[in-house]
C-alpha positions in Angstrom: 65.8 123.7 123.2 66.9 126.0 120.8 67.9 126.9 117.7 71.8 126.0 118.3 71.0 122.7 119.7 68.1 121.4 117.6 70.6 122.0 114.6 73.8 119.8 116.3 70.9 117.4 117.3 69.2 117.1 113.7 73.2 116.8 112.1 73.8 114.1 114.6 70.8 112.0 113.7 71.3 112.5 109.6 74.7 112.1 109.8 74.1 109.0 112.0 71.2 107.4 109.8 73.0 108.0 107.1 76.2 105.7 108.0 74.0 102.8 109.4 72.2 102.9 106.2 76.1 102.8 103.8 77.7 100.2 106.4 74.7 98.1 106.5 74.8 98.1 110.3 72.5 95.6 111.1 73.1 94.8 114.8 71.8 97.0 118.1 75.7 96.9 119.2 77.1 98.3 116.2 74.0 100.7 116.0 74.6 101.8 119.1 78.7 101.9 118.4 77.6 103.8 115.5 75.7 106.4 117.1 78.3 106.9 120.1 80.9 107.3 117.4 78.8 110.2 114.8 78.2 111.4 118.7 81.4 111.8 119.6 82.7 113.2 116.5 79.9 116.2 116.3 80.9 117.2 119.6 84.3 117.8 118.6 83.4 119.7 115.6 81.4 122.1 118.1 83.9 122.1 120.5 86.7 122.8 117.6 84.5 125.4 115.8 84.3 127.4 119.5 80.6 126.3 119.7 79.0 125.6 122.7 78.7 122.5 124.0 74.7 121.1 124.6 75.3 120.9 128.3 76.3 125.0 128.3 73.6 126.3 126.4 71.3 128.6 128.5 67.7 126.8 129.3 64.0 128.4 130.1 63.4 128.6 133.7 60.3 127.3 133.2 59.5 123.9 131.8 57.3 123.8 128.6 55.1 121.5 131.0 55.1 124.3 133.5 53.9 126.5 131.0 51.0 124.4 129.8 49.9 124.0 133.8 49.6 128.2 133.9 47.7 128.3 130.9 45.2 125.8 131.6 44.9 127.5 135.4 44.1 130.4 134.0 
């Protein structure tokens, strides 16, 4: 994950804590409600802004678990 994403990921969880915490959501539903909405929301501000969207964003072709495997066969 980089740089791009761990930032739109960290925003969405903040901005998500942040209005469970002032609406006093205190069921899983709404939680979850709440979390789809922030969600839903962020994405469009990337999308708006010309960023690109999580599922677009180049990934390693090797997994970080792959890597560990090499390094502990060498």
């Amino acid at each position: 994950m980089g740089s791009e994403e761990l930032a739109a990921n960290l925003f969405r969880i903040t901005q998500t804590e942040s209005r469970l915490k002032r609406d006093k959501v205190d069921t899983e539903k709404k939680a979850n409600k709440t979390h789809y909405e922030v969600g839903k929301k962020v994405r469009k501000a990337i999308s708006d802004i010309g960023g690109t969207m999580p599922e677009n964003l180049l990934t390693p072709k090797k997994s970080l678990k792959q890597l560990e495997k090499e390094k502990t066969i060498k």
